[in-house]
C-alpha positions as CSV (number, residue, x, y, z in Angstrom):
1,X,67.6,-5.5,-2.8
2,X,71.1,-3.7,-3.1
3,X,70.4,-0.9,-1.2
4,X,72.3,3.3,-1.9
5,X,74.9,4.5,0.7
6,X,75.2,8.4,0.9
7,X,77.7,9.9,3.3
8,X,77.2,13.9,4.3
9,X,79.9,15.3,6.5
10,X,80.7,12.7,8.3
11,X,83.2,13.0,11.5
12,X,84.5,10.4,13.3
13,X,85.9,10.3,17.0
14,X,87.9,7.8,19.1
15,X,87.3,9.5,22.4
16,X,88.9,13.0,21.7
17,X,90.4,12.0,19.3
18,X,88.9,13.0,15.6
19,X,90.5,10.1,13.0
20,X,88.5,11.5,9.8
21,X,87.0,14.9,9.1
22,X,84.3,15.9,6.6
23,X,83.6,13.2,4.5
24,X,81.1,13.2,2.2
25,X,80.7,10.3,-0.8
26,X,77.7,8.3,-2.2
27,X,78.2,4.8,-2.5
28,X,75.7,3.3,-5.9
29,X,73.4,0.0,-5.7
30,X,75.0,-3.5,-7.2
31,X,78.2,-1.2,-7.5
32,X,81.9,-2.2,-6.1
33,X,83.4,1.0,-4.6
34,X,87.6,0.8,-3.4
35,X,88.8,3.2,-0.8
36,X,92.3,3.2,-1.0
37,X,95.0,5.7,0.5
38,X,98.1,5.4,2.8
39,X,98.2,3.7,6.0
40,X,96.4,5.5,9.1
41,X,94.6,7.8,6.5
42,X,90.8,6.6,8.0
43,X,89.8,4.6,5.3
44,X,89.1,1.3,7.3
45,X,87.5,3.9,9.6
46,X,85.1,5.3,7.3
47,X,84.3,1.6,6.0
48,X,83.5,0.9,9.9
49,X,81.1,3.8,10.1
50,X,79.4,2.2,7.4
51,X,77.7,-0.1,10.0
52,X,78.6,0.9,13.2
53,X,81.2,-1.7,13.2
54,X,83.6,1.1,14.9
55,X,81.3,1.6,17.6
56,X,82.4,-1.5,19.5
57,X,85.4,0.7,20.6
58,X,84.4,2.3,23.7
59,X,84.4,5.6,23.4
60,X,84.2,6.3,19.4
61,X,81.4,8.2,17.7
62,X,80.8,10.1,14.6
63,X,78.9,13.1,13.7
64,X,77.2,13.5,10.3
65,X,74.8,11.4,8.6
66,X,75.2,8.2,6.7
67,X,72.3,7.2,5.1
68,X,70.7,3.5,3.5
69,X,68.2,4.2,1.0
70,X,67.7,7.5,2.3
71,X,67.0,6.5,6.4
72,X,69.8,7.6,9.1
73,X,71.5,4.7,10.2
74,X,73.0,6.9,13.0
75,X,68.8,7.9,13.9
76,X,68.1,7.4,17.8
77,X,65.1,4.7,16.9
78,X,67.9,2.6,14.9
79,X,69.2,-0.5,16.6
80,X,72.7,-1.2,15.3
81,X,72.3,-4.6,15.4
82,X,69.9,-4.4,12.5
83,X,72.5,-2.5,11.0
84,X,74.7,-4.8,10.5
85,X,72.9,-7.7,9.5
86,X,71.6,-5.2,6.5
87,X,75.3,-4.0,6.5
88,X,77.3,-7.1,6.4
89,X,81.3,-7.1,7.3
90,X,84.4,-9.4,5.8
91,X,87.3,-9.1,7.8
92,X,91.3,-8.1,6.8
93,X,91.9,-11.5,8.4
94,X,89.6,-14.8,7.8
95,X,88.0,-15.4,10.9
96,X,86.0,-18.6,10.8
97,X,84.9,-19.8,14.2
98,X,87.2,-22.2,15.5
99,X,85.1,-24.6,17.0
100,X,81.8,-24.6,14.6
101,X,82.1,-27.1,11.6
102,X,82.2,-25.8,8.1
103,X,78.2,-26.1,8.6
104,X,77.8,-24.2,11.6
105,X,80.2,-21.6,10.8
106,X,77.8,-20.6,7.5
107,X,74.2,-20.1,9.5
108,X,75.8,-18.9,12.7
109,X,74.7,-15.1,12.3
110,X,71.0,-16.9,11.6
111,X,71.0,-18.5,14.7
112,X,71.7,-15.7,16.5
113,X,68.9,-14.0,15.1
114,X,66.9,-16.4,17.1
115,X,63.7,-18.0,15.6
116,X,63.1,-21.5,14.3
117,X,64.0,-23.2,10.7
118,X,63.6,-26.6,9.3
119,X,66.2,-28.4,9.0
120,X,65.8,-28.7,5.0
121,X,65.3,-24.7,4.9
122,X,69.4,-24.3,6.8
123,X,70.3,-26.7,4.1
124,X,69.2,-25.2,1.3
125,X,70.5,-21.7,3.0
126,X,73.9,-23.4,3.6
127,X,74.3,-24.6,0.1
128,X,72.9,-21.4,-1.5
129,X,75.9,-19.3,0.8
130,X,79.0,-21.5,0.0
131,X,77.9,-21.8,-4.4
132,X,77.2,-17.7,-3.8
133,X,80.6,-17.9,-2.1
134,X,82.4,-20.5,-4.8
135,X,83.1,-22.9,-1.9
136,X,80.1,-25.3,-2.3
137,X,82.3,-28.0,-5.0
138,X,85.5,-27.4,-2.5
139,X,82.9,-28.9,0.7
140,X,80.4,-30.3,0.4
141,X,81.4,-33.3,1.0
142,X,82.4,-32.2,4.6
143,X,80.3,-30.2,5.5
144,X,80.6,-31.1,9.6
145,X,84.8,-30.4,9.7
146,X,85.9,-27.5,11.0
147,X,86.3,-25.0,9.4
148,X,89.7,-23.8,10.7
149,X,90.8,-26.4,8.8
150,X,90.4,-24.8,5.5
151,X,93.1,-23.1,3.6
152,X,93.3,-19.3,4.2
153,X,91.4,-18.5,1.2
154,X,88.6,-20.9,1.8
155,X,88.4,-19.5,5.3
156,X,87.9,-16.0,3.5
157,X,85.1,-17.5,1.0
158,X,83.5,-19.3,4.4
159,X,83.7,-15.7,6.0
160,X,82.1,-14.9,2.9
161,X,79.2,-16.7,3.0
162,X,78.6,-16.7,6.1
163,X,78.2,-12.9,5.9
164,X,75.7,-13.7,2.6
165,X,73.6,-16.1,4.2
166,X,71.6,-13.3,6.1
167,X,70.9,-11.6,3.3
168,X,72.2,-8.4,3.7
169,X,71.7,-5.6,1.0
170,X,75.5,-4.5,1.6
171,X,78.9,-5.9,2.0
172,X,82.0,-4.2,3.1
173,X,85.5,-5.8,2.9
174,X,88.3,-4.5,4.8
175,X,91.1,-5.9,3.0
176,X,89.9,-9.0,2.3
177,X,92.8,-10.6,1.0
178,X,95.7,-9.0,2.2
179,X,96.5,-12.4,4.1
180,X,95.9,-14.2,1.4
181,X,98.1,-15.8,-1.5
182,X,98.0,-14.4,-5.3
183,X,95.4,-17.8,-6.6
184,X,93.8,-17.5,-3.2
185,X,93.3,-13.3,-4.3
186,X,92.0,-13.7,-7.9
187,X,89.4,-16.2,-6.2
188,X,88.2,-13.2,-3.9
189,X,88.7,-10.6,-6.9
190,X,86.2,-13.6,-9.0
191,X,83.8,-13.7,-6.5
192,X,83.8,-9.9,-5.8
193,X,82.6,-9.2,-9.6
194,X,79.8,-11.8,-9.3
195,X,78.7,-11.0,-5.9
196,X,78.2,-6.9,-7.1
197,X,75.0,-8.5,-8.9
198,X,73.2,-8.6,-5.8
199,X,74.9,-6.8,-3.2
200,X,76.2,-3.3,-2.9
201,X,80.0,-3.2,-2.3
202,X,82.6,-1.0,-0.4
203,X,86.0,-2.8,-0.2
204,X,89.2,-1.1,1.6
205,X,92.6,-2.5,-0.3
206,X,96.0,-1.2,0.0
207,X,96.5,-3.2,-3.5
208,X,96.1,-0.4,-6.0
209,X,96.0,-2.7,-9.1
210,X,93.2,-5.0,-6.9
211,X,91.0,-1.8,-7.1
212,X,91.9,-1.0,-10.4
213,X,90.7,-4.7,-11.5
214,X,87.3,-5.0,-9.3
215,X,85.5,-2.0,-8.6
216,X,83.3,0.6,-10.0
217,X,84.4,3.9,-8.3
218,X,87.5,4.6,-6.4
219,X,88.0,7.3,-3.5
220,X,91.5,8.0,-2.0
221,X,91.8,8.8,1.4
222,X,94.6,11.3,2.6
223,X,95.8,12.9,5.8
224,X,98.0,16.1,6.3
225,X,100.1,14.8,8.7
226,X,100.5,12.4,11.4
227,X,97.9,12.7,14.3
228,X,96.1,15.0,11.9
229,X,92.4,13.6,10.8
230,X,91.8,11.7,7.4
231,X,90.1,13.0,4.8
232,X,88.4,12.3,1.7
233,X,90.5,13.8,-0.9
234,X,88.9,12.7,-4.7
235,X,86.2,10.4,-5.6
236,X,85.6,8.9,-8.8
237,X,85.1,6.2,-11.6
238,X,88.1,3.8,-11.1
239,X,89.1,4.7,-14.8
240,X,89.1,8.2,-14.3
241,X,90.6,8.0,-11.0
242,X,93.4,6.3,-12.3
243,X,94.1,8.2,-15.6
244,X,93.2,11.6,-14.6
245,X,93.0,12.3,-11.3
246,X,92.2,15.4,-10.4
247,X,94.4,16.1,-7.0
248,X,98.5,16.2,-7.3
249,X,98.3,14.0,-4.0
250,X,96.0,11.2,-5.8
251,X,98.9,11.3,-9.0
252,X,101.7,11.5,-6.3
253,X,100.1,8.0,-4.5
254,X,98.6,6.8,-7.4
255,X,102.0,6.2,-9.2
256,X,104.3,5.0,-6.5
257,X,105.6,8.4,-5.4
258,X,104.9,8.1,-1.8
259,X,102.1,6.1,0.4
């Protein structure tokens, strides 16, 4: 089940350092949602938060509450880990592991969650990932090579569905194709609207007309000045956000004036 995200006042620290102040934003079920903004403006932070993905850099820590279907996910009886295999993550960059076949690569987060599976029932699971991730017609048929031997954007729809095959009930995308090529893009932008039916979906792009295409609701992200925290400035369906905005900063970035 897609699950609800809802963000109230969220801070978030690196050490001493607060990167993004006061955010507050609800994220919808079997929704897309684009934050976009300039460079350094905490949006791949915030996307982070989402599940505790940040909180691999020693020292960082937020304050506020981010909730999944109404439960903390910040709560002191919360393991993290759980998080994020409820919460799944694709990378800016494709990051297949290097020595796992194409095979491996998809069911490696289910063998770390221990436990023991037919082999028929990984089959079946591996198949089910790469068609959810349009890969399956590309492989099949070598399903044992590496998969660093892929092209870019099939390492990026392997990331995919390797990040599907746990089943999460969320996926978040920081800039999932910003190494990739334009064909290799529309793949990711294809997949995106098919994947929304099941999964909720936060992406972070610095492409303004890739979260004009794909999502639901956009939210820019700002920042006063340098050092200075990010901040959410405007929220709001993609349409609106990008015919009527109601912030002069949103107009300003939205239409090439700075950013």
């Amino acid at each position: 089940m897609a699950k609800r995200i809802d963000v109230a006042d969220l801070d978030i620290y690196y050490g001493a350092f607060k990167a993004v102040e006061n955010v507050s934003l609800s994220v919808e079920p079997r929704s897309v949602t684009a934050f976009i903004g300039p460079s350094g403006c905490g949006k791949s932070t915030v996307l982070r938060s989402l599940n505790r993905m940040h909180e691999v850099i020693p020292g960082a820590y937020v304050e506020g509450k981010v909730l999944l279907d109404g439960q903390d996910i910040y709560a002191s009886d919360v393991d993290p880990v759980n998080v994020r295999r409820t919460i799944g993550m694709v990378f800016q960059r494709p990051n297949p592991f290097p020595t796992m076949s194409i095979y491996e690569n998809v069911i490696a987060g289910l063998r770390l969650e221990g436990g023991k599976r037919r082999k028929g029932e990984m089959d079946d699971i591996v198949e089910k990932s790469l068609r959810g991730a349009n890969l399956w017609e590309e492989v099949k048929d070598r399903l044992s090579r590496p998969g660093s031997g892929l092209s870019g954007g099939q390492q990026q729809r392997l990331c995919i569905a390797r990040a599907i095959a746990v089943e999460p009930q969320v996926l978040l995308m920081d800039e999932p194709c910003s190494a990739l090529d334009p064909i290799s893009t529309l793949a990711i932008e294809d997949l995106i609207e098919e994947l929304k039916e099941r999964f909720t979906i936060v992406i972070v792009t610095h492409n303004m007309q890739q979260a004009a295409r794909v999502s639901d609701t956009t939210g820019f992200f700002n920042l006063s000045a340098v050092g200075k925290p990010g901040r959410l400035v405007e929220m709001a369906p993609t349409e609106t956000m990008f015919s009527t905005p109601t912030q002069q900063a949103t107009e300003d970035y939205i239409s090439g004036r700075f950013g």
